[in-house]
Structure formats: C-alpha cells, structure tokens
C-alpha positions as CSV (number, residue, x, y, z in Angstrom):
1,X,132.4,242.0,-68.3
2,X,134.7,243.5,-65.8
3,X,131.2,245.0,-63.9
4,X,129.6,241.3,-64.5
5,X,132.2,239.4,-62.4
6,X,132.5,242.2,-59.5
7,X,128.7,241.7,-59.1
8,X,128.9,237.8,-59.1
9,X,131.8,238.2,-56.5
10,X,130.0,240.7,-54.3
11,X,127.4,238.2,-54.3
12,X,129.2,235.3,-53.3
13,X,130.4,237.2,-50.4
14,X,126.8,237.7,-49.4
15,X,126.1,234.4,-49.8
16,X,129.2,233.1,-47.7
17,X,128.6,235.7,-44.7
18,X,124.3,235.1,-44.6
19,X,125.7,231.4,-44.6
20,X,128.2,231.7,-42.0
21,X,125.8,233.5,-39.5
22,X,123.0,231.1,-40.4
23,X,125.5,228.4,-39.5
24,X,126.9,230.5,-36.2
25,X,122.8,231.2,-34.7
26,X,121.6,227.7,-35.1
27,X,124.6,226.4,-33.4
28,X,123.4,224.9,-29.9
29,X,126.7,225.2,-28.3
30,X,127.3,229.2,-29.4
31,X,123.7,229.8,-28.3
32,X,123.2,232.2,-25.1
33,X,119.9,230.8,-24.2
34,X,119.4,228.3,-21.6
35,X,118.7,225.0,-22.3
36,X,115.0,224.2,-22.1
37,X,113.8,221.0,-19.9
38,X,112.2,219.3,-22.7
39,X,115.7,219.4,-25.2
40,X,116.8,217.4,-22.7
41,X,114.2,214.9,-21.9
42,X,114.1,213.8,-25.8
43,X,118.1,212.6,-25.4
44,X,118.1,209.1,-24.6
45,X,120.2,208.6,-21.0
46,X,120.8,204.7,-22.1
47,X,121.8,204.6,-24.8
48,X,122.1,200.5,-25.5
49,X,120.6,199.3,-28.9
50,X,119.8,196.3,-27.8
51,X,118.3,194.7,-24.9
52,X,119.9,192.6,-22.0
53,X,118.2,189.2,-22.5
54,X,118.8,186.7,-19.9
55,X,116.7,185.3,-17.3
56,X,117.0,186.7,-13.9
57,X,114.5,186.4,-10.9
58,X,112.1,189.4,-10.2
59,X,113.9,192.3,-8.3
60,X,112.7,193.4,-5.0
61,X,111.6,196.7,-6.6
62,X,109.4,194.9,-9.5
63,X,108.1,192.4,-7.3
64,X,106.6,194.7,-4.8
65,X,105.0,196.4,-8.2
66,X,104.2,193.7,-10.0
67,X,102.3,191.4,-7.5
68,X,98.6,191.9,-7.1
69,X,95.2,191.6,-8.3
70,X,95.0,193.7,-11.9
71,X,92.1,194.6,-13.8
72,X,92.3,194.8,-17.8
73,X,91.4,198.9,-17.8
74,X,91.8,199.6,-21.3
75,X,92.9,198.9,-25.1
76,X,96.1,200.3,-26.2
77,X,96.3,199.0,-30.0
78,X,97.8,195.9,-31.5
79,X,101.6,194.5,-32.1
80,X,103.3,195.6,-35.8
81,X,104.4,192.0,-36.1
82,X,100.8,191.1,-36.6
83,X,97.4,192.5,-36.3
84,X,94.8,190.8,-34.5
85,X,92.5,193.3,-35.7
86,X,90.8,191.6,-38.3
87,X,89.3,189.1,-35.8
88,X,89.2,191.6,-32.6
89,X,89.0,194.7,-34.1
90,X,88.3,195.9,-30.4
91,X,90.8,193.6,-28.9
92,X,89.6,190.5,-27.0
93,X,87.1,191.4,-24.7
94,X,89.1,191.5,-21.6
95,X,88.0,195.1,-20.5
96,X,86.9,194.7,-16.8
97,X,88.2,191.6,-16.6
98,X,90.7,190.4,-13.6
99,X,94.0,188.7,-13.3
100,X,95.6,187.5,-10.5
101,X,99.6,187.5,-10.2
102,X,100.7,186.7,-6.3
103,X,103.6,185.3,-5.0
104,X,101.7,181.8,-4.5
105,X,99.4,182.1,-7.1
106,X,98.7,183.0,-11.0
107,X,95.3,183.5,-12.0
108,X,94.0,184.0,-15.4
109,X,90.6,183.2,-14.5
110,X,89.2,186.0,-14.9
111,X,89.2,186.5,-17.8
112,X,86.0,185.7,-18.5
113,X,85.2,185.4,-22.3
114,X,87.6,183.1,-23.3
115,X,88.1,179.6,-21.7
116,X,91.7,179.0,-23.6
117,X,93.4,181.9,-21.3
118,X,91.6,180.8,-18.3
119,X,94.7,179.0,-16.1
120,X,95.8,178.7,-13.0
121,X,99.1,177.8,-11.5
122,X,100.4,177.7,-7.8
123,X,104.0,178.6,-6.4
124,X,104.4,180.1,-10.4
125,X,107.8,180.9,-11.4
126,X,108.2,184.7,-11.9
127,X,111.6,185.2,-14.4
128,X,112.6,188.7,-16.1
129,X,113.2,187.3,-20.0
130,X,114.7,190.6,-21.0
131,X,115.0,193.8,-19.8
132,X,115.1,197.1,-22.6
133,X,116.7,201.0,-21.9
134,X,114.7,202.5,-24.2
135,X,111.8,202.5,-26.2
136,X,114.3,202.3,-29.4
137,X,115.4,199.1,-28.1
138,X,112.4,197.6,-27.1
139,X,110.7,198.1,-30.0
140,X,114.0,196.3,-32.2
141,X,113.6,193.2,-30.1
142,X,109.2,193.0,-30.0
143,X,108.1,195.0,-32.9
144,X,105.8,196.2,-30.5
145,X,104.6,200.2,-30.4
146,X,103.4,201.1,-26.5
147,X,101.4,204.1,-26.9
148,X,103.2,206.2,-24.3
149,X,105.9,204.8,-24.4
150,X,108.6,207.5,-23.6
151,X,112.4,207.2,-25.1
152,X,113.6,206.9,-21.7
153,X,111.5,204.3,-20.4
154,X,112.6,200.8,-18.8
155,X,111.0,197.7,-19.7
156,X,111.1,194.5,-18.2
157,X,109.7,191.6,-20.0
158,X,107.9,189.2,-17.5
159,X,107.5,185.3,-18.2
160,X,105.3,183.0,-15.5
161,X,106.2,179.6,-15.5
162,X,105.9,176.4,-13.6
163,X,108.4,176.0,-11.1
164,X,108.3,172.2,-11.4
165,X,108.6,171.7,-15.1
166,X,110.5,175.2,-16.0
167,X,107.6,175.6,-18.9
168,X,106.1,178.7,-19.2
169,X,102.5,179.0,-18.6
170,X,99.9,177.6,-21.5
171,X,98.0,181.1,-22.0
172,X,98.7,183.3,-24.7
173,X,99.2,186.5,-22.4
174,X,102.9,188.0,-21.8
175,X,103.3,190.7,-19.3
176,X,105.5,193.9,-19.6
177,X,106.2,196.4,-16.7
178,X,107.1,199.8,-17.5
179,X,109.2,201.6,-14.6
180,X,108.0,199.6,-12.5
181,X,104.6,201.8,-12.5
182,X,102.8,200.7,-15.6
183,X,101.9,196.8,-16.5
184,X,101.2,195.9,-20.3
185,X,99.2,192.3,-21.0
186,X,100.1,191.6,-24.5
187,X,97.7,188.7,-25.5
188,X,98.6,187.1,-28.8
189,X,99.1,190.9,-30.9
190,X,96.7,192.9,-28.8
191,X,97.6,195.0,-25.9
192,X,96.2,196.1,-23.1
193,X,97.2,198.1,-20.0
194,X,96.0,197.0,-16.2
195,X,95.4,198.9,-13.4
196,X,96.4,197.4,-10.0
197,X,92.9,197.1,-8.0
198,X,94.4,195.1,-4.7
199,X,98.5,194.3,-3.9
C-alpha cells in the first residue's frame, strides 16, 4: 500500500513540474524570442466596439479619395443580413459599369442595366453617416462581411443626398471607403468594389 501511494505521489510531482514548464514556455512575456510582425498586426490598435455615428461633412483626406469617376471592377459577395443571391446569383450586373461622384455632380447613370439606379443629382450633399475602427465593429453595426477586410481597417460610411431637401438619394446604392484607398458600392445586399478610372 505504502509502495502504491509513493508511486501516485511521485507521479503527481511529474505531473505538476511537466505542467509548470508547459505553463512557463508558452508564456509570451517569459519568451526570449522576438516578437514577430504579424503577432502584432492581428491586435486591434482601436479598440472601440461600436462605431461613431453621426453625420459630419467629408474630410479633406476622403474627399480628395472619394471624388471621381469609378468603375464597378468586381463582385465581392453579398450582405449576411440578406442574400440577394437567389435573384442575382452573380450580383447585378454592374461589372464595367461607371459611376460618377464629383463635387457638383452624382451620377448613377451608368449603370447601365437597370433603370431604377439610374439618377442624377447636382451640387449632391456628401455626409459621413458613421465611421467604424475596426472590422469587429463594422460588421456589429451592418452585418456586412468585406472580403479583405483587415481588423485594423477604417471605414467610413458615405450617404449622398440632396442639398435642398436633406433626402438621401432615391437609388438603392450605399458607398463605403476603406482607408481612404478602397470604395465599396453596396447595392441593396450585393457588393461590389470600384476602381477609380478618372479623379
């Protein structure tokens, strides 16, 4: 009995020590190893849960990137909210097509296939709706999944109006601009991302 319980104890001990340097190697902050570039890219530097949601006027630095003449380049997927794939299971077809967004001047005309989106508006109202830290928080607030979309990334919703009514624009298209160097057209739960062709 005596021989039983010294062997259970010895292997406790085992146990506790193979535990104790398990515990002591995976520790980040014991480690001797420099801290790879990519450990740190995957921490989120804003932190903020939610977004800021208020309407503010386009900033110098979004405006410069934002205005311009933008052609639909290619189909990213479709909103979680809903799926518009059962009746465009390729997404409208807006690949090609143009849109104009100037300081003067929205254009939805080109886009082509689909006279309901076609509108035009003069002296439009350019506002920032909401503006998300993350991709976390972006996604809590539109249910919407951005392939690409890093953790990090900035995202400023975008709503066109007109300036004489305050109403936003009668098309079923929504604009996000992703540090200010990538532009999202969401158009009812399909999205699409543009390429700049003119400023």
């Amino acid at each position: 009995m005596k021989k039983i319980l010294l062997v259970c104890i010895m292997i406790m001990l085992i146990l506790a020590s193979a535990c104790g340097n398990v515990e002591m190697t995976s520790n980040p902050n014991t480690s001797s190893e420099p801290k790879h570039e990519t450990e740190e890219s995957i921490i989120p530097k804003n932190t903020s849960e939610y977004c800021t949601v208020e309407r503010i006027n386009l900033d110098s630095e979004t405006e410069k990137y934002f205005y311009g003449t933008w052609k639909v380049e290619k189909l990213l997927g479709f909103a979680s909210s809903y799926n518009d794939a059962s009746e465009y299971p390729t997404g409208q077809k807006f690949i090609g097509d143009e849109i104009i967004i100037k300081k003067d001047l929205f254009s939805s005309k080109g886009l082509k296939n689909y006279s309901d989106y076609q509108y035009e508006l003069k002296n439009p109202l350019y506002e920032i709706t909401a503006t998300c830290y993350n991709s976390d928080s972006f996604y809590r607030l539109y249910k919407i999944d951005i392939p690409d979309l890093n953790i990090n990334d900035v995202v400023k919703a975008i709503d066109i109006s007109d300036p004489s009514t305050k109403l936003s624009i009668p098309v079923s298209v929504s604009f996000f601009v992703v540090n200010n160097d990538r532009l999202i057209l969401l158009s009812e739960a399909t999205i699409f991302e543009l390429e700049k062709i003119t400023d």
